[in-house]
Chimera marker file (.cmm) of the C-alpha trace (Angstrom):
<marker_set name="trace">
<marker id="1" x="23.474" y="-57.711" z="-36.208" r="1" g="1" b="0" radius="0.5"/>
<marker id="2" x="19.657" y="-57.379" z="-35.717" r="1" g="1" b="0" radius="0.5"/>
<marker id="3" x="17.450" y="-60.529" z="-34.714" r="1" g="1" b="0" radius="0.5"/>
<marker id="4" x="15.834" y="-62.647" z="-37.059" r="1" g="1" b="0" radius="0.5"/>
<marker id="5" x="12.490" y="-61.718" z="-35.621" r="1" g="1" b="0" radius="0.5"/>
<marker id="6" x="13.212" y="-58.167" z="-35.531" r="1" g="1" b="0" radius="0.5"/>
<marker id="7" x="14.108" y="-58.229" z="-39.507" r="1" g="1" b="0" radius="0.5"/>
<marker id="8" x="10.901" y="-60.290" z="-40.025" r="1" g="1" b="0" radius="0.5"/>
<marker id="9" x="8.495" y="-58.298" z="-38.200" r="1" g="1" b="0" radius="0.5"/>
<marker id="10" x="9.669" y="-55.075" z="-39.896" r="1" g="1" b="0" radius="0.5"/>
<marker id="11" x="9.069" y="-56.745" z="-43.818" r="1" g="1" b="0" radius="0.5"/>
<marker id="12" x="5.599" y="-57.704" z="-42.395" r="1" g="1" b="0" radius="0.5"/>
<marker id="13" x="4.709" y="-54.456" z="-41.251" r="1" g="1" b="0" radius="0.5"/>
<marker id="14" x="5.926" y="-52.892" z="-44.642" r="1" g="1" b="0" radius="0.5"/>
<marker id="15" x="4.172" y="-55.377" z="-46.784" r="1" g="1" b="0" radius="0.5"/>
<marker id="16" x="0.797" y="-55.233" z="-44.700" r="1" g="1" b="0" radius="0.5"/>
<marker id="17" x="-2.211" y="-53.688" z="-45.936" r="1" g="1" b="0" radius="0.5"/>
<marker id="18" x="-2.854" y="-50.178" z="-44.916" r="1" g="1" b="0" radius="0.5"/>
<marker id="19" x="-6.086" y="-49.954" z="-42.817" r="1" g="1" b="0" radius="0.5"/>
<marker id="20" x="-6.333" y="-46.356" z="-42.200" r="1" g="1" b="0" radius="0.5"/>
<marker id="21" x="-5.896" y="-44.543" z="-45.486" r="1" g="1" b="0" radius="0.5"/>
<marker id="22" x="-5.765" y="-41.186" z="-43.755" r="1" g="1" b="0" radius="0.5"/>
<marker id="23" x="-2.299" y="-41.806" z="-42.936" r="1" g="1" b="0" radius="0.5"/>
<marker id="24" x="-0.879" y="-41.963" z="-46.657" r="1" g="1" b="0" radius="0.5"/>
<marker id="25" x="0.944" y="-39.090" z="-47.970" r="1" g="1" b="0" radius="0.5"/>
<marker id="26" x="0.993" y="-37.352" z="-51.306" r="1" g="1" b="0" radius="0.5"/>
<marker id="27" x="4.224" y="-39.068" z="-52.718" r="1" g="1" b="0" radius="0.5"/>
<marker id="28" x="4.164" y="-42.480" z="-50.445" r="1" g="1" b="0" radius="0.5"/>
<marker id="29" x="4.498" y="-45.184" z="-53.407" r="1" g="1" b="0" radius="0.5"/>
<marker id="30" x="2.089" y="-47.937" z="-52.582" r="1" g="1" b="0" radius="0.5"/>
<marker id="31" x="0.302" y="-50.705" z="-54.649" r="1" g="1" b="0" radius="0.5"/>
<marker id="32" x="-3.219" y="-51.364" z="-54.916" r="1" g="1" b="0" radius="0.5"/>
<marker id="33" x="-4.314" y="-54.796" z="-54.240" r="1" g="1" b="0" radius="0.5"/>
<marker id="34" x="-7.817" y="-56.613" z="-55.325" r="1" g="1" b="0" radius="0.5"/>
<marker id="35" x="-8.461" y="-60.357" z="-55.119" r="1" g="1" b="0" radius="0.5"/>
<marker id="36" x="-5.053" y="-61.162" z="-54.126" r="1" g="1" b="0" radius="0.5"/>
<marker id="37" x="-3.201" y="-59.230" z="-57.252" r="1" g="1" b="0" radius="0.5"/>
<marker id="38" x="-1.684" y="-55.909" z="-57.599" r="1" g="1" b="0" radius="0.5"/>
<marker id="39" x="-3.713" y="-54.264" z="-60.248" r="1" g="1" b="0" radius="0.5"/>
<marker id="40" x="-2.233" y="-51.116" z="-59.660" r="1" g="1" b="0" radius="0.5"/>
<marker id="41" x="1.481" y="-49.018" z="-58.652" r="1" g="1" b="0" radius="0.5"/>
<marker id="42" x="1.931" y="-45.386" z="-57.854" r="1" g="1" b="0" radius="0.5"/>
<marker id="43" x="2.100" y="-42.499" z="-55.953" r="1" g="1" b="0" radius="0.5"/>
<marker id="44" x="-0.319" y="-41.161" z="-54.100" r="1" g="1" b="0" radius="0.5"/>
<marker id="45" x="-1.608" y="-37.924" z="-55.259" r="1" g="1" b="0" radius="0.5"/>
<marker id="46" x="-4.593" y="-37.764" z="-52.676" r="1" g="1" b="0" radius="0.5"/>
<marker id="47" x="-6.491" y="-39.195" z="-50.293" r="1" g="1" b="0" radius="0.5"/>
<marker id="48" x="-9.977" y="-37.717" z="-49.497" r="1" g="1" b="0" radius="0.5"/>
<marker id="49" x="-11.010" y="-36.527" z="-45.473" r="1" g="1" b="0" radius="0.5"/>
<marker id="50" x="-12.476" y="-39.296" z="-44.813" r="1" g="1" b="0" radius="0.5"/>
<marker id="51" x="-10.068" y="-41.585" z="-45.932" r="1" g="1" b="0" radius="0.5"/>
<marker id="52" x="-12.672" y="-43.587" z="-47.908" r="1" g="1" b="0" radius="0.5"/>
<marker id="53" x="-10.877" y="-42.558" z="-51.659" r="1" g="1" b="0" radius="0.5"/>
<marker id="54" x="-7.135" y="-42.849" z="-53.034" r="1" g="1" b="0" radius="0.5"/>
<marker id="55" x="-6.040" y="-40.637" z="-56.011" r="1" g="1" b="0" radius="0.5"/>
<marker id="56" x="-2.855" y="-42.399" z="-57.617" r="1" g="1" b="0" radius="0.5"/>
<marker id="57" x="-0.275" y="-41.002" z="-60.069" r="1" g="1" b="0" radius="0.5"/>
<marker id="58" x="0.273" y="-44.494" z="-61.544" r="1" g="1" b="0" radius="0.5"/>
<marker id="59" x="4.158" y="-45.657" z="-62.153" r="1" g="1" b="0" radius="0.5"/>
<marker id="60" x="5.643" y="-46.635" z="-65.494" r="1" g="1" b="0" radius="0.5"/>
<marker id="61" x="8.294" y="-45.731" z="-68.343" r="1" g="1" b="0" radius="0.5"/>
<marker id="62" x="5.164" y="-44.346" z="-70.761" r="1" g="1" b="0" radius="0.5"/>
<marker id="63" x="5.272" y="-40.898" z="-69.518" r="1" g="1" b="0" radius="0.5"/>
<marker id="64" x="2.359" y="-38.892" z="-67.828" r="1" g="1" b="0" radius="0.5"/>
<marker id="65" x="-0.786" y="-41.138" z="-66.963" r="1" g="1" b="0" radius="0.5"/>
<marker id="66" x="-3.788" y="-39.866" z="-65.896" r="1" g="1" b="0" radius="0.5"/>
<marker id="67" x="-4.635" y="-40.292" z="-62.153" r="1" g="1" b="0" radius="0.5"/>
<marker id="68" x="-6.481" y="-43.127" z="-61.129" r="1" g="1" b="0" radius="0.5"/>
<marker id="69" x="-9.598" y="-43.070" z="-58.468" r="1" g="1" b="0" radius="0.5"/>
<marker id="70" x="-9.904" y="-46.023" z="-55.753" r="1" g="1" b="0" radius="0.5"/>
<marker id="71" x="-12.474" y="-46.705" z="-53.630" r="1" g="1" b="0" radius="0.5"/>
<marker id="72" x="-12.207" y="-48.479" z="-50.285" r="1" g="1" b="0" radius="0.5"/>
<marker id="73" x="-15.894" y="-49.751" z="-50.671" r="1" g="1" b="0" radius="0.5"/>
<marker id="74" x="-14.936" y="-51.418" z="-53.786" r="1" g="1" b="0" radius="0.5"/>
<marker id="75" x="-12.693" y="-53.618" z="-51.788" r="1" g="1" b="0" radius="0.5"/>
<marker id="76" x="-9.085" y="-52.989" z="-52.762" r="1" g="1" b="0" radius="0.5"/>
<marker id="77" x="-6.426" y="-52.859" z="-50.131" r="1" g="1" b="0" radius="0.5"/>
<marker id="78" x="-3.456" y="-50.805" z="-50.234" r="1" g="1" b="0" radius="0.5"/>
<marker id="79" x="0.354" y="-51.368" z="-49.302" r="1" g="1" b="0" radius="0.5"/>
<marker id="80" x="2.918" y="-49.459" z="-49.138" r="1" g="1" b="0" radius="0.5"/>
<marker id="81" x="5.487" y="-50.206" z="-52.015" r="1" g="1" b="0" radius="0.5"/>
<link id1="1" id2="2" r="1" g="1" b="0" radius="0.2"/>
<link id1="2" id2="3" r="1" g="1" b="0" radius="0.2"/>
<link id1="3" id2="4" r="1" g="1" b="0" radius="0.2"/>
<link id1="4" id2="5" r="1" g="1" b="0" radius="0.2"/>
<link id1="5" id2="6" r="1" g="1" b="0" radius="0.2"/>
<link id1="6" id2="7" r="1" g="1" b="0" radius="0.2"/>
<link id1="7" id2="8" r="1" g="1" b="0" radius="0.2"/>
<link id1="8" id2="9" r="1" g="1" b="0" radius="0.2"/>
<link id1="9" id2="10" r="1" g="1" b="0" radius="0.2"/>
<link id1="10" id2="11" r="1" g="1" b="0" radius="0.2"/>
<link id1="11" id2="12" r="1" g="1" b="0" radius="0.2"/>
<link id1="12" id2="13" r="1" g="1" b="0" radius="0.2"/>
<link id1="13" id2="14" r="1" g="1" b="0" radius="0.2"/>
<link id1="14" id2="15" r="1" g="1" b="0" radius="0.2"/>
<link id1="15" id2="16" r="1" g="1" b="0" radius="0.2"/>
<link id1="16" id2="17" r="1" g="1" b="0" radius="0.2"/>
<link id1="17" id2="18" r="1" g="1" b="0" radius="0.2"/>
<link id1="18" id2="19" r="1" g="1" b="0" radius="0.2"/>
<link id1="19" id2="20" r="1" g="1" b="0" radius="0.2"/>
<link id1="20" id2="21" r="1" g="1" b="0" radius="0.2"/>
<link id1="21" id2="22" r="1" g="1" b="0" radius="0.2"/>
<link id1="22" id2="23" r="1" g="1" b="0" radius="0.2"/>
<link id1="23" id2="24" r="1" g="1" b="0" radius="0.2"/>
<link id1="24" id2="25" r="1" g="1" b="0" radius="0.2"/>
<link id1="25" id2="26" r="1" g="1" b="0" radius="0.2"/>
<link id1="26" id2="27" r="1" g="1" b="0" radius="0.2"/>
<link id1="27" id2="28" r="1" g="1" b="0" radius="0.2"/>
<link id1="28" id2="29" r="1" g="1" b="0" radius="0.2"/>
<link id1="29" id2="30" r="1" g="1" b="0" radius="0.2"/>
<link id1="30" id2="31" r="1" g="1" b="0" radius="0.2"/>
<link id1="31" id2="32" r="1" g="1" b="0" radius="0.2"/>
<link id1="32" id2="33" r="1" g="1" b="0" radius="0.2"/>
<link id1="33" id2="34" r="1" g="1" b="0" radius="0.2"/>
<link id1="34" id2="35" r="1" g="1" b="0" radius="0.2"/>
<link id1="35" id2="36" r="1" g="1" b="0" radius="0.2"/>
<link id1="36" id2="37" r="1" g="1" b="0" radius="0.2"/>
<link id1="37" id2="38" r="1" g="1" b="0" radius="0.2"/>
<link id1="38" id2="39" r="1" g="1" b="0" radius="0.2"/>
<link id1="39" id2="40" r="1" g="1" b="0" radius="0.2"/>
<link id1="40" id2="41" r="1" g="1" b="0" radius="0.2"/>
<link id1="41" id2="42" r="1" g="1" b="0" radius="0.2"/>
<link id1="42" id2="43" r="1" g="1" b="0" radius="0.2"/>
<link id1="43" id2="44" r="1" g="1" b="0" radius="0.2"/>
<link id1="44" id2="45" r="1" g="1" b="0" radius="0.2"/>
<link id1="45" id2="46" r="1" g="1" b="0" radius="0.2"/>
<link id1="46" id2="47" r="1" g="1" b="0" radius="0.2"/>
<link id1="47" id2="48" r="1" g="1" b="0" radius="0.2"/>
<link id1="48" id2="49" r="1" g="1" b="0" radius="0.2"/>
<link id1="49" id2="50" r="1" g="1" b="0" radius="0.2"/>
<link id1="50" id2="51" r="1" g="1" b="0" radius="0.2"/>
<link id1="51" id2="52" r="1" g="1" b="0" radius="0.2"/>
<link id1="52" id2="53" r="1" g="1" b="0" radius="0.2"/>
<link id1="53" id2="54" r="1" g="1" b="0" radius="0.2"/>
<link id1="54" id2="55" r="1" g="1" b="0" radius="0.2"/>
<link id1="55" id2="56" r="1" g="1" b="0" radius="0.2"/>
<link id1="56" id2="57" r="1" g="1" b="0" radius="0.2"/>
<link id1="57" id2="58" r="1" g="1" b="0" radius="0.2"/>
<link id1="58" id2="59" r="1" g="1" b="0" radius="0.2"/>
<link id1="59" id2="60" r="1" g="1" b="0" radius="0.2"/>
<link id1="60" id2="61" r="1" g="1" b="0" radius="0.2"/>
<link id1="61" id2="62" r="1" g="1" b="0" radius="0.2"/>
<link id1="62" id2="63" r="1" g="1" b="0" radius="0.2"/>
<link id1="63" id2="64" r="1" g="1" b="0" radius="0.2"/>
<link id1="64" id2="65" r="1" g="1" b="0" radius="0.2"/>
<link id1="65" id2="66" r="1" g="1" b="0" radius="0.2"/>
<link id1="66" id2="67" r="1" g="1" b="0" radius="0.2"/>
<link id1="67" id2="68" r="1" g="1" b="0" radius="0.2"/>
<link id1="68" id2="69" r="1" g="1" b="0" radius="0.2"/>
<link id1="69" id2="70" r="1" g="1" b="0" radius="0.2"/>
<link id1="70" id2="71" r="1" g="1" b="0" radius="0.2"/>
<link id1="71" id2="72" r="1" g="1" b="0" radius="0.2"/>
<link id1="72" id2="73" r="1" g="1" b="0" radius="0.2"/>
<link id1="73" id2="74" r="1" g="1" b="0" radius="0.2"/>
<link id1="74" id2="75" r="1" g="1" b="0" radius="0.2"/>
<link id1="75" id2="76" r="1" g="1" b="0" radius="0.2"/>
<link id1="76" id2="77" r="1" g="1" b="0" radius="0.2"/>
<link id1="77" id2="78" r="1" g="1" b="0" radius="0.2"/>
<link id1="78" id2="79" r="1" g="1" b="0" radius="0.2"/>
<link id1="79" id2="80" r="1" g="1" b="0" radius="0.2"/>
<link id1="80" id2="81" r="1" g="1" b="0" radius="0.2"/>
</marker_set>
């Protein structure tokens, strides 16, 4: 059986923002947050050289969605789902 701690530190580390964007992949699910909220869930379809823009694939039953385009200036965070 695994320590407490060791459980706990690993569900932090998935639930924590992602500072470097560079280091998504096309096909990591994440969420976008803003403001505390998710106000978006996806894939990632791409993330630009210098890691400054997200392209997501967002998720849902409705079908195909059009891409969505994130800025890190605009001050959204992103965690891996």
């Amino acid at each position: 059986m695994k320590a407490r701690g060791a459980v706990l530190s690993r569900r932090n580390a998935h639930s924590a923002a992602v500072s470097n964007w560079k280091s998504l992949q096309a096909g990591d699910r994440v969420e976008i947050i803003k403001h505390a909220h998710v106000v978006a869930a996806g894939e990632v379809e791409e993330v630009s050289q210098s890691g400054n823009v997200l392209w997501l694939v967002p998720a849902g039953p409705s079908g195909p969605a059009e891409k969505e385009l994130f800025l890190k200036s605009d001050g959204v965070q992103v965690r891996r789902a």
